[in-house]
Structure formats: C-alpha cells, structure tokens
C-alpha positions in Angstrom: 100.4 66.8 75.1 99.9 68.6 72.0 100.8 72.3 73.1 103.5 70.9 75.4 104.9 69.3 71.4 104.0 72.5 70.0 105.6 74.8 72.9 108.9 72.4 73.0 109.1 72.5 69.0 108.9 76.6 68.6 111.5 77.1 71.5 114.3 75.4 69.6 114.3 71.9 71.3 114.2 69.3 68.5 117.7 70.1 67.6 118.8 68.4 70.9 116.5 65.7 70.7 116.9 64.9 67.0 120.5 65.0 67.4 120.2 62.5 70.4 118.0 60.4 68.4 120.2 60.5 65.4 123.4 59.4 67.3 121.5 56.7 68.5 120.0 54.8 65.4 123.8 55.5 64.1 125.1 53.3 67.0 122.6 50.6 66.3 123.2 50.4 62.7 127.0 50.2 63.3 126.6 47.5 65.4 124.0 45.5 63.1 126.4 46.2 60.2 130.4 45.5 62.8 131.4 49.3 61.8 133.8 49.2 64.9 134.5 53.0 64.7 131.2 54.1 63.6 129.7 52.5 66.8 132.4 54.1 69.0 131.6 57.3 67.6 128.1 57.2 67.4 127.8 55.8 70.8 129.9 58.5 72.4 127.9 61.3 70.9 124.8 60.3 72.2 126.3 60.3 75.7 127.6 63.7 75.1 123.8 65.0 74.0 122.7 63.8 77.1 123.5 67.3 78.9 122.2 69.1 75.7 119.0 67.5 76.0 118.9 68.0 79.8 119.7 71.8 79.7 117.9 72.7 76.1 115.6 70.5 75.8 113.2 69.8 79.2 110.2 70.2 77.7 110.8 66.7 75.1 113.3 65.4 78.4 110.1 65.2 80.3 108.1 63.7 77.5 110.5 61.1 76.8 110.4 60.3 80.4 106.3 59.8 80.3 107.1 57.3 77.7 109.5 55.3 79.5 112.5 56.4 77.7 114.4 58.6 80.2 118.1 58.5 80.8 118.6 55.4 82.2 116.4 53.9 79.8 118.8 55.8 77.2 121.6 53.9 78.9 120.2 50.5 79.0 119.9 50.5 75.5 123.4 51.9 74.9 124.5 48.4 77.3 122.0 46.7 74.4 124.0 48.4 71.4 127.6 47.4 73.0 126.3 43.8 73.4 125.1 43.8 69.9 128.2 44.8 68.6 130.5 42.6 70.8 129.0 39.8 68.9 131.0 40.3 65.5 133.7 41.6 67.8 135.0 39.7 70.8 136.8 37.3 69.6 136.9 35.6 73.6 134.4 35.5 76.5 136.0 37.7 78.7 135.2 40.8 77.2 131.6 40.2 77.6 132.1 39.2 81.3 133.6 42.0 81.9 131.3 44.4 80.2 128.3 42.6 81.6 129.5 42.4 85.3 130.7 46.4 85.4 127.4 47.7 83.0 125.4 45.5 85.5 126.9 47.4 88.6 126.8 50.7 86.8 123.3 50.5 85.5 122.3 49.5 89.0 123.8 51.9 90.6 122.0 54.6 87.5 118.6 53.0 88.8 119.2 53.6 92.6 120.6 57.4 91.8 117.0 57.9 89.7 115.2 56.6 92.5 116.1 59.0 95.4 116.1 61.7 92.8 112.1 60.9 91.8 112.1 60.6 95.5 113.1 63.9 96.5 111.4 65.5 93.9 108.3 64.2 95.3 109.1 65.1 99.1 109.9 68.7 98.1 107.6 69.4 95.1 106.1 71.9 96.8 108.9 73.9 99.6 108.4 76.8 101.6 110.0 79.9 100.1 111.0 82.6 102.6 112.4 86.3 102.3 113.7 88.3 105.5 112.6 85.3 107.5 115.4 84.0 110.0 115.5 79.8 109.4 116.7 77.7 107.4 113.7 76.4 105.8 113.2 77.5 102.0 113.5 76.1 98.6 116.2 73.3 99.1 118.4 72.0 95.7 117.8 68.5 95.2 119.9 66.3 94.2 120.4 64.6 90.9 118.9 67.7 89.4 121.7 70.1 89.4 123.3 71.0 86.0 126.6 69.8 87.1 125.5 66.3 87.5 126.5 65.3 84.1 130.1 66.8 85.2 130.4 63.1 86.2 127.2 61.3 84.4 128.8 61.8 80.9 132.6 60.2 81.9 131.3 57.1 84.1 128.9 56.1 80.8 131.6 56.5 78.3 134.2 54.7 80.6 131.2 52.0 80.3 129.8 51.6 76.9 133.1 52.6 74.5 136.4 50.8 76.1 133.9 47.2 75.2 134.1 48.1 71.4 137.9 49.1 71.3 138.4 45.7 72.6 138.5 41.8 71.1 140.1 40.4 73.2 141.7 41.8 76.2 139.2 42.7 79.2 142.1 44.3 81.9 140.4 47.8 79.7 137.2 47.3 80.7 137.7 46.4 84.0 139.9 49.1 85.1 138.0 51.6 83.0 134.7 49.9 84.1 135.6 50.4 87.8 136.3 53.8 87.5 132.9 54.4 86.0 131.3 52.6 89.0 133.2 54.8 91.1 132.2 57.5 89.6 128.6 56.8 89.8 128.3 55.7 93.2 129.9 59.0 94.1 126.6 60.5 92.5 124.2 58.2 94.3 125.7 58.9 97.9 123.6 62.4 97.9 121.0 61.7 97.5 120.6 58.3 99.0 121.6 60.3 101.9 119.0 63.0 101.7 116.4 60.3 101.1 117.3 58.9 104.2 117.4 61.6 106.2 114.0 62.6 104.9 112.2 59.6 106.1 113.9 59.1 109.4 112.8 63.6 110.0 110.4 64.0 112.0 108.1 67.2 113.2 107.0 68.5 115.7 103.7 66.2 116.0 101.4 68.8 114.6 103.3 69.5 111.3 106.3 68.9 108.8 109.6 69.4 109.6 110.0 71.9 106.8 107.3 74.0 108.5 109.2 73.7 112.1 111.0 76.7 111.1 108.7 78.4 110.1 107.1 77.9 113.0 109.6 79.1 115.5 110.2 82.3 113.7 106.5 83.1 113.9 106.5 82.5 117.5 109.3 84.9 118.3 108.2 87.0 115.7 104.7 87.5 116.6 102.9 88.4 113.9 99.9 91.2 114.3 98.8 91.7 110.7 99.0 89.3 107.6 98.3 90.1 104.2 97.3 87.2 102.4 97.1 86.4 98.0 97.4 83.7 95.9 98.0 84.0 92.2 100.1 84.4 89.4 103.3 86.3 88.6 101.0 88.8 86.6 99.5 89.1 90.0 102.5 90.5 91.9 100.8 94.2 91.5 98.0 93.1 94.0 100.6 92.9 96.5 103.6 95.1 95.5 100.8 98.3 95.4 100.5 97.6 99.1 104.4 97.2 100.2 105.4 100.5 101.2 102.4 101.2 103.0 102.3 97.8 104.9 105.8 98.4 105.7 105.1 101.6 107.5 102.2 100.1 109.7 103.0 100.1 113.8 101.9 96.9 113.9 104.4 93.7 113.0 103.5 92.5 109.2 103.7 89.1 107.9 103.0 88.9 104.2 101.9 85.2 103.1 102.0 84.0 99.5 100.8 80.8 98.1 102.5 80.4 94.3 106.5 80.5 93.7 106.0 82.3 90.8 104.3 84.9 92.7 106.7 85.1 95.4 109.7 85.6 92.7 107.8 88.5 91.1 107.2 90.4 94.4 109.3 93.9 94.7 111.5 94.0 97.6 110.6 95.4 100.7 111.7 94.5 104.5 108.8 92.7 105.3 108.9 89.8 106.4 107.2 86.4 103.4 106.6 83.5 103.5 105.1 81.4 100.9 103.8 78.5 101.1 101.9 76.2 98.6 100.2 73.6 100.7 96.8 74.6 102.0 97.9 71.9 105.0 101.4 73.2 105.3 99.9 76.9 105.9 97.0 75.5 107.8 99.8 73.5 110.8 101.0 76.9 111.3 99.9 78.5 114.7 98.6 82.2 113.8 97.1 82.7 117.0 98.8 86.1 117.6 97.6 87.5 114.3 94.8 90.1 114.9 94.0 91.3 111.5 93.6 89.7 107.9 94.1 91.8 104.6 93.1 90.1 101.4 93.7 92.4 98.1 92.0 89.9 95.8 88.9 87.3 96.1 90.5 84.3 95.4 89.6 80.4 96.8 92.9 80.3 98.6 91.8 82.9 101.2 89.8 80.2 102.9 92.8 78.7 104.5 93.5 82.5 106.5 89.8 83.4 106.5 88.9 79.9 108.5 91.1 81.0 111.7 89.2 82.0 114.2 91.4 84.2 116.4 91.5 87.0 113.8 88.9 89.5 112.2 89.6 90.1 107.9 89.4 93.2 105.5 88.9 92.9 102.2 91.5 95.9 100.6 91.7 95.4 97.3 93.8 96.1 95.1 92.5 99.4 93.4 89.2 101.4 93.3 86.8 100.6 90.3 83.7 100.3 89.4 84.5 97.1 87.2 81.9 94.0 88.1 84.9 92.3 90.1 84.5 95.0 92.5 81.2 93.7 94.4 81.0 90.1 94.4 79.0 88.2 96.6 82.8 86.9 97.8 82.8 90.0 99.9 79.8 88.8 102.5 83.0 86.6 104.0 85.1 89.6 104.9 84.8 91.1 108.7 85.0 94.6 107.0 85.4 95.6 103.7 87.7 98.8 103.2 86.8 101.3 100.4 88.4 104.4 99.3 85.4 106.4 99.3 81.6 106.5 99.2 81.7 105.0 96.2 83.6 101.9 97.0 80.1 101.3 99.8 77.6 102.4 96.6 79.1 99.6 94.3 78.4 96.8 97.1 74.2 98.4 98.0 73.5 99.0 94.4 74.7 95.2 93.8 72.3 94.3 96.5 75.3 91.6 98.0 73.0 91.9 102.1 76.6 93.4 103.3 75.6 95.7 106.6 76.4 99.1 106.2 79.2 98.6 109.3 81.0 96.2 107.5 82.2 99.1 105.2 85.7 101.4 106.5 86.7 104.3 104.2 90.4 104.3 104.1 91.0 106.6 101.0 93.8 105.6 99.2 97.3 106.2 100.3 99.1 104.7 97.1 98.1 108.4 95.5 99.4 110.9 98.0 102.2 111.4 95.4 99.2 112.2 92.2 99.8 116.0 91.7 97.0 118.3 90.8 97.3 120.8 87.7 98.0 123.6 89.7 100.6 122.0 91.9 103.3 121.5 88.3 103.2 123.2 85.2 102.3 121.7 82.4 104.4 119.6 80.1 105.9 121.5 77.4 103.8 119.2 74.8 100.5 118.7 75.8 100.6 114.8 76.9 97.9 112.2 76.5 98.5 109.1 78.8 96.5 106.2 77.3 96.4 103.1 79.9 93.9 100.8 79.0 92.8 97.5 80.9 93.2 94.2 80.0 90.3 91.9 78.6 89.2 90.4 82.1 88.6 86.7 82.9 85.2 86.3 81.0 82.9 88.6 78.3 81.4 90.4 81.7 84.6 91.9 82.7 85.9 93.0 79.2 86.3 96.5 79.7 89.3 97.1 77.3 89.2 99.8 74.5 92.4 98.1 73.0 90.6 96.2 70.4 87.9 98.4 70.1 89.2 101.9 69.3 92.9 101.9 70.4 94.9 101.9 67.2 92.0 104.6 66.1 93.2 106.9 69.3 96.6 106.4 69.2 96.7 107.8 65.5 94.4 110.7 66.0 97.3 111.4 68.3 99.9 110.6 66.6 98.4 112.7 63.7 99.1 116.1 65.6 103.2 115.9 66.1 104.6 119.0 68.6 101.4 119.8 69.1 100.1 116.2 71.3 102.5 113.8 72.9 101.3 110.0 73.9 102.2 108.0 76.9 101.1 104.6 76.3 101.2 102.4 79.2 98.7 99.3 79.4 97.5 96.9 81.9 100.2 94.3 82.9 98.0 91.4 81.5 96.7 92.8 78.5 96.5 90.2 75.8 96.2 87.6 78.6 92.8 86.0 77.4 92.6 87.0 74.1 94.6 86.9 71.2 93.3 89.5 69.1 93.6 91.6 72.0 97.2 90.9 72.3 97.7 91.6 68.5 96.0 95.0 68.8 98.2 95.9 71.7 101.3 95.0 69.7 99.8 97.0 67.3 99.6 100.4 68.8 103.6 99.4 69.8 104.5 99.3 66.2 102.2 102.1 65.7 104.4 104.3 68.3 107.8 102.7 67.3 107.0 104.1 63.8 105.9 107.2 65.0 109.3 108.0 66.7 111.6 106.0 63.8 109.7 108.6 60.7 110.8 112.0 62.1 107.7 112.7 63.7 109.7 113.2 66.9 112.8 112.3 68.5 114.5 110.0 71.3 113.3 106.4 72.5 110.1 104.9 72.4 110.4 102.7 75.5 111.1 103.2 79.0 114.6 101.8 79.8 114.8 102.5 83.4 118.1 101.4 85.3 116.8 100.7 88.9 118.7 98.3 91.1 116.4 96.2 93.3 117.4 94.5 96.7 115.1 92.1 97.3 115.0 92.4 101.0 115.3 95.8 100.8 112.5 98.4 102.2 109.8 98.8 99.8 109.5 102.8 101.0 113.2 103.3 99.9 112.7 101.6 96.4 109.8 103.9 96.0 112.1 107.0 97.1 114.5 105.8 94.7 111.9 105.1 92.2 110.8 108.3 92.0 114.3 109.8 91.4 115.0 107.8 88.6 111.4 108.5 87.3 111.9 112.2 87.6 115.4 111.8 85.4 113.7 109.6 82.8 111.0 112.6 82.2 113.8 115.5 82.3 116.1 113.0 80.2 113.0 112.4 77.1 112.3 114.7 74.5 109.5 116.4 75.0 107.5 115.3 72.2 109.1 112.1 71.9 106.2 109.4 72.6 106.3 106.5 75.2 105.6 102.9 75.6 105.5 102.1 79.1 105.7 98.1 80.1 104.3 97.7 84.0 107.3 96.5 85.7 109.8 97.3 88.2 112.3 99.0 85.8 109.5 101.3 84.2 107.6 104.5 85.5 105.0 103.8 87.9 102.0 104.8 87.6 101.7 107.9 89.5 104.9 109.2 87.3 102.9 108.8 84.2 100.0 110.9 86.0 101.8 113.6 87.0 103.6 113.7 83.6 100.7 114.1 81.6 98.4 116.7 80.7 94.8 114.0 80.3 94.2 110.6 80.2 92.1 108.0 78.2 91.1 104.9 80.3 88.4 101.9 80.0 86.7 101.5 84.0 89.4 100.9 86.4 91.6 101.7 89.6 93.5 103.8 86.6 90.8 106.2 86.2 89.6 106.3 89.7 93.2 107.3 91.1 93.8 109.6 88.5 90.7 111.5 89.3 92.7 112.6 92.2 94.9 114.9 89.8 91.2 116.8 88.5 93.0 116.7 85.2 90.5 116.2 82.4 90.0 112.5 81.4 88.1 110.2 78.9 86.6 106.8 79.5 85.6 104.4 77.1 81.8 103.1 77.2 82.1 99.1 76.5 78.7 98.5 76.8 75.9 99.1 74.6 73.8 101.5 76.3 74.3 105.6 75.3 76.2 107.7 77.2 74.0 108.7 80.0 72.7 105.4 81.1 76.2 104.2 80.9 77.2 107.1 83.5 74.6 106.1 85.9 76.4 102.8 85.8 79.7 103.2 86.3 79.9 106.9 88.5 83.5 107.4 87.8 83.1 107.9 84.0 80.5 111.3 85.6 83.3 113.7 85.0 85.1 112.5 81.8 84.6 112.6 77.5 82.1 109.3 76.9 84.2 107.6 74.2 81.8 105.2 72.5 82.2 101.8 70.7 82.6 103.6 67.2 85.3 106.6 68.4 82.7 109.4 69.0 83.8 111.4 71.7 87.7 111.2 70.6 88.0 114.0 68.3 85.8 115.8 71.4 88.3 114.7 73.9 91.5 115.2 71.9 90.6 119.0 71.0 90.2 119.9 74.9 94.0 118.7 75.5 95.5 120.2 72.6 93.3 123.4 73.4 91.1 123.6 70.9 88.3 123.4 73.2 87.5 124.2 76.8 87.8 122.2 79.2 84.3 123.1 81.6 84.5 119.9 83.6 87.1 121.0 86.3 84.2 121.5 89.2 83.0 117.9 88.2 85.6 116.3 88.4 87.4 117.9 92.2 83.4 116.3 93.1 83.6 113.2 91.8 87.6 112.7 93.3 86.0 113.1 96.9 83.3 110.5 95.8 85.1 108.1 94.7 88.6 108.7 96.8 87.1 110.7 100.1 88.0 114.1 100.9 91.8 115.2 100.0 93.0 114.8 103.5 91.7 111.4 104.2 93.8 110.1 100.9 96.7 109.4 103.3 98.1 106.7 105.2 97.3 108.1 108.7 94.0 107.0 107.6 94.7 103.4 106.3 97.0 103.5 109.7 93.7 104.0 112.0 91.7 101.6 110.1 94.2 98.9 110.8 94.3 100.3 114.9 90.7 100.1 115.0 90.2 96.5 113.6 93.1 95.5 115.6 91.2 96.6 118.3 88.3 94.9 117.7 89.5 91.7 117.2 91.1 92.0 120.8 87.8 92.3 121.9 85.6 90.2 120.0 88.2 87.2 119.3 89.7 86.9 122.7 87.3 84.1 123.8 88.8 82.0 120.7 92.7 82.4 122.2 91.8 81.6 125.4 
C-alpha cells in the first residue's frame, strides 16, 4: 500500500484527488452553513473531477475504491449533501419528494451499472490476445470502463444533485431534469447489463471457454507443427524477438505462444502467427495434438503447461550462448534435446555435472550472427571504436556478472580521455539497473558521462541513437530486419566519426550485430554479447567478476580464453585500450578464430540451414517416437 501511495504521489495524482476532496468538504460546509450558491458550486465541481480522477489519477481511484469510497459511494454522499442542504432550503415537501424518488432511481440504477462492470472485469481479467490469428477472440473493451463513459456520467449526476438546491419550492425542475438524468443513466447500464448476460447464458464447447473456441478452430485449420513457447516480462521480449526472423523462415507451420500481455505488446512484428494466453487452464483446453516440436528460449515455471503434452518432443534454445551460471541449470534435464551453438554450449552442461546424456545435446550454431562481419571482410572505422555492452546485474549475487558498477565509469573515461584518437559505442543490457539501484545510477552515470563528452567539444553530433523505423506489427520479422539494417547502415554513414554513442536496446536503435560490425573491439562482462561477437575475431576484453586471478577465472568461463582479463580494480584496461588505439599489438587473432568455432561451431554451420535441419530432425523424431500418444 505504501509504494502504490508513494508511486501515485510522484506521478502527479494528488492534484486530482485533492481537488476532488476539496470540492467536496466545500459542499458539505455550504450545506451545514445554507450557502445556496457555494453548495451549487462546490457540488458541481466535484462531479466535474470525477473524469480527472478517473483518467489522472487511477492509482488513488483504485485505493479509494479498496476503502469503500468509489464513485458511487462519491455520489451517495453528494444525494447526502443535497438532502442536508434542502433542510434550510425547501420551504415545501415536494422538493424533497422529488429529489428523493429521481436520486433513488438514479443511484440505483449507478449501483446496477457498477455491478456488471465489476462483473465483466472479472470474466475477462485475463483475455486471450492474438496477432495474425483469424477469430475474433482477443482483448474485448468492457464496458463502464471506457474514457467516454463520463461523456454521459458527469450530465445525468449534475441534472441530479444541483436543480434540488436552485429550488424552494417548485419540484416540475427536478422532475423533468431528474428524468433526464435517469435516462441518461439507464442508457449507460444497458451495455453492460447486456454483455453480462450474454456472458453467463455463453457456453463452450464442453471442453473449454468460449473465448478459447476460436482459438481453437484456427488451430485446427491451421495446424500447427512447431511452437515456441515464453513467459515473462516486457524486458523479456528479446528472448523471443532474437528468434523471429529465423522462426519465420522455418518449412514447418510456426505458432508462437505467449503467456503475459505485457510481453505480447513488446514483441516486434513478424507474420507469425501469436497467441497469448494467460491462463495455464485456458492454454491447457487447447488441443495441440498436431504440434511436433517444442522450443523454449528461457527456463521459466510456465513451460510446464507445453512441456506436459505428450504428443510433442521439446528443445531447449535459449536465448544466447554464455557461459553465465543460467546457462546449465538442472531445469534442462526436462528438455527432449537441448540445442547449443557449439561444443561449448555441451561442456557448460558435463562440467556442471546436471546427468544430461550426451544425445540430448544438437549443435545448431547460431544463425542470428550470419550478418557479424570479420576484420577483413570492412575496413576499419575511421576512429578506432570501442563498443562497451555490459550485462545487467542478474536475478541474485550468483548471476551478477556486470562491470557497470565495478569499473564502468573508470572505462568509459579512459576512453573518453583519448578524443580522435578512440570512439565509444555504449550500448547495455536491456535490464540493466533492474535489481539494483546503484547499478542503475552508475549506468546513468556513464550517460551523463558520454552526454558531456559530446556537449564539451570533445567531438561532434548526437549522443543517442534516434532511429526512425516504422514497425507493422503483423508484418514479417525478415523484412523489418532487411529494413533494419538499411536504416542502421544510414545512422553509421550519417554520425560523425568520432562522435560517441549511447545505444538503448530497442526497436528504434541499432541492433546488435550493427554495433559489431561498427566497431573496431569490444569490452563485455560473460554473456551471449561476447560469445557472438567472437564470431567477428576482433580483439575483445572481458571483465573477471569473481575473485579468483585471471587464469583460474579463464578455465571457468572458456569464452573469456581469447580476450584482455579486466579485473575488479581496472588492471587489464590500460592493456586493452592501447591494443585498439595501436599502441600495442594485438597477438591474439589465432586464439580467438579457435575459440569462435568453440564456442559458435565451425563458420559454415553458423547458419540457418543448420538450425533448419535440427528442427527436420526432431520433427522427425517426434513422428516416430510420439505417434503411439496421437493415436
């Protein structure tokens, strides 16, 4: 309750609510004290902060509704304040007949339309979202919740609560004006008393909802052959969107199946067919019967719900080659096959000791890096460039593998401290700072850092990417990446060439492989980053976050064999930075064209002809060894 007062408070809501609450306790001393046109006033400003409250302030509109003062509470008590001051005002009974009997029929009517709407809400708190998916099912609008229902809300209350005060005598006002406001309101209720009663009197298909009936039907004619399957946040979106334009070019029809709307509304376009759905039972009525193969990027408890079926066979993908912890959990053991990029990906799981079978491992290589360019395949950058692209903190201490807090702002000015001679791409993990606040800070840091680097005359031109790229969300994934890489190309060609770069993950930004090919080295912490851009056999650094030396902290985490050991306190930076700016030689090149085929398999299985027979080859199987459980 606290960080939801907190959160509400620092996003500007009080001044709705405070000016609600201030037109209120107005009204009720104007009535206490017969100010006839104080009360009219008063009372008709807090009906017109009703919308104000609705659209600027949900956070405290929610919490006033957990303490039993929602809207038509709020009105109630305006009925109260009308009554109170009729008492020093009607000067006959009729006015407070008439007020009492049109109130009564309005406030009723208030009650029935918050009903269905609590009612719907709860029916379709958790809808089906779909994307290049022929039904009708999806995320319906509810009624009662639209921003337009105060379009009507705000005239039937004031033809309620202020013609009662303008009156002492007379009541034709309030009736006449009192109808209308019924009228009014029973207009609102007829929605969504319908939809309520169409919702209870739907019906399935005897297995499952009638939402998922849809859903169901386009399956069938659809006929799935592959799914991929994650569950997560929006900062998870990368899992999936890495995988788009290579899913989309499978032989085999693709279903991708989300489990979080947030997720679904952060996922790139492509032409792919998704469906997401919350519900572990509204996933689990669907028939999947003619899906052959799993894919699962991430280890996450959701999976069950796919993994449990069992007509199909699962792979375990991933969602980028490391050797972080993450990488070999005993998670895996559940997987049918678990698809690395190299021999690397099958050394993680034996030297983790997880029982896996040395079967259950494919190497796939990675086709998301056919585009990383080698040295010798584009001249170097005018100004030697030094991509930086750390990792975020990780879920727990074991995972935090960042260099951000450790010795970021100490790299970045070494850098910066060289102008025309080194140029910095900085370009960090989408959820850095997610965890940990003094991570965030330092992160923000290095911004300013950079910002204030370009601003002092170091070097000219923009600091951030500002990428125009128009996305269709049911457009083809391979397309946007086509497109991508145009715009990409014309951000580089359009920067000057010592001016440095903040680059935010994200649709509109370079992608990762542009920042590869752009730059001359790179400085990483243990991640996918540094085992795809091993591919380029450009020289590298890694950062050592443990506290063993150098050597021992090679043997455990290979993909650091061919790099510039930065430790904890900086050493290896100065090192690292001379070789880029060539001040040193670089004698690692042999290493590092080794350690790429370790980690990523030989140069010509880095493709998706590869990934396209592993997929063939499970499908396969699955034919075989499932058939007895579609029978």
């Amino acid at each position: 309750m606290r960080r939801r007062l907190v959160r509400a408070g620092a996003s500007g809501e009080l001044g709705s609510v405070a000016l609600l609450a201030a037109t209120s306790l107005l009204a009720l001393v104007g009535a206490l004290a017969h100010w006839q046109l104080v009360t009219i006033a008063a009372l008709a400003a807090s009906v017109l902060c009703e919308p104000l409250v609705q659209r600027y302030a949900p956070t405290f509109g929610r919490l006033l509704g957990q303490a039993d003062l929602g809207p038509t509470t709020r009105a109630a008590l305006r009925g109260g304040v009308v009554a109170l001051a009729g008492v020093g005002l009607w000067e006959s009974r009729w006015p407070a007949v008439a007020f009492a009997v049109v109130f009564g029929a309005y406030l009723l009517l208030h009650c029935a339309h918050a009903f269905c709407v609590a009612q719907l809400r709860k029916a379709h708190s958790r809808p089906v979202l779909t994307r290049n998916v022929d039904t009708a099912a999806g995320a319906r609008e509810v009624w009662g919740i639209r921003p337009h229902r105060w379009r009507r809300e705000v005239p039937a209350q004031l033809a309620v609560v202020v013609p009662a005060i303008c009156v002492t005598e007379g009541s034709w006002v309030v009736w006449v004006l009192g109808t209308l406001a019924v009228t009014l309101q029973m207009m609102l209720v007829i929605g969504p008393v319908a939809d309520v009663l169409a919702s209870r009197t739907a019906r399935g298909d005897g297995v499952r909802k009638p939402k998922m009936v849809p859903i169901q039907t386009f399956i069938d004619d659809y006929r799935p052959e592959v799914v991929l399957h994650l569950s997560g946040s929006k900062t998870s979106a990368y899992q999936v969107n890495v995988w788009l334009p290579t899913l989309e070019r499978l032989r085999q029809r693709t279903l991708i199946v989300l489990r979080d709307d947030e997720l679904f509304h952060a996922l790139d376009a492509t032409s792919l067919p998704v469906i997401c759905a919350a519900s572990g039972s509204d996933l689990m009525s669907l028939d999947l019967s003619h899906v052959r193969v799993a894919l699962f990027p991430t280890n996450i408890g959701n999976n069950i719900h796919i993994l449990r079926l069992p007509t199909l066979m699962s792979a375990f993908i991933g969602h980028g080659d490391s050797d972080k912890s993450a990488s070999a959990i005993p998670y895996a053991r559940v997987y049918d096959e678990i698809w690395v990029a190299g021999e690397a990906g099958a050394d993680r799981y034996r030297r983790a000791a997880l029982g896996i079978a040395d079967d259950a491992f494919v190497r796939v290589g990675r086709p998301q890096i056919t585009d990383v360019e080698t040295a010798s395949q584009r001249p170097p950058p005018p100004v030697p460039t030094v991509l930086y692209a750390p990792t975020w903190e990780g879920w727990n201490s074991g995972q935090a593998y960042s260099s951000v807090l450790a010795i970021g702002d100490r790299l970045v000015e070494h850098v910066l401290s060289m102008p025309g001679r080194l140029r910095l791409v900085y370009r960090p993990h989408p959820l850095i700072g997610a965890r940990d606040p003094r991570v965030r800070d330092a992160h923000l840091q290095i911004v300013r850092r950079i910002e204030a680097a370009n601003t002092s005359g170091r070097t000219d031109g923009a600091y951030t990417s500002t990428l125009s790229v128009t996305l269709d969300p049911e457009g083809s994934a391979v397309a946007e990446q086509a497109a991508h890489a145009l715009v990409d190309r014309s951000f580089w060609e359009g920067l000057d060439p010592a001016a440095h770069v903040v680059v935010q993950p994200g649709a509109s930004d370079p992608t990762l492989v542009s920042c590869f090919n752009e730059s001359s080295a790179l400085v990483a912490d243990i991640s996918s980053v540094l085992s795809d851009f091993v591919a380029s056999e450009k020289p590298y650094a890694v950062f050592n976050p443990t506290h063993t030396d150098a050597d021992r902290f090679v043997a455990d985490f290979p993909s650091a064999a061919a790099g510039t050991t930065v430790m904890g306190n900086g050493t290896g930076i100065e090192e690292f930075v001379a070789v880029v700016a060539g001040d040193a030689p670089d004698d690692r090149m042999t290493d590092r064209s080794r350690l790429a085929e370790y980690l990523l398999g030989p140069a010509t299985s880095r493709t998706f002809a590869t990934f396209q027979h592993a997929v063939d080859a499970l499908c396969d199987r699955a034919g075989r060894e499932r058939a007895p459980h579609r029978a």
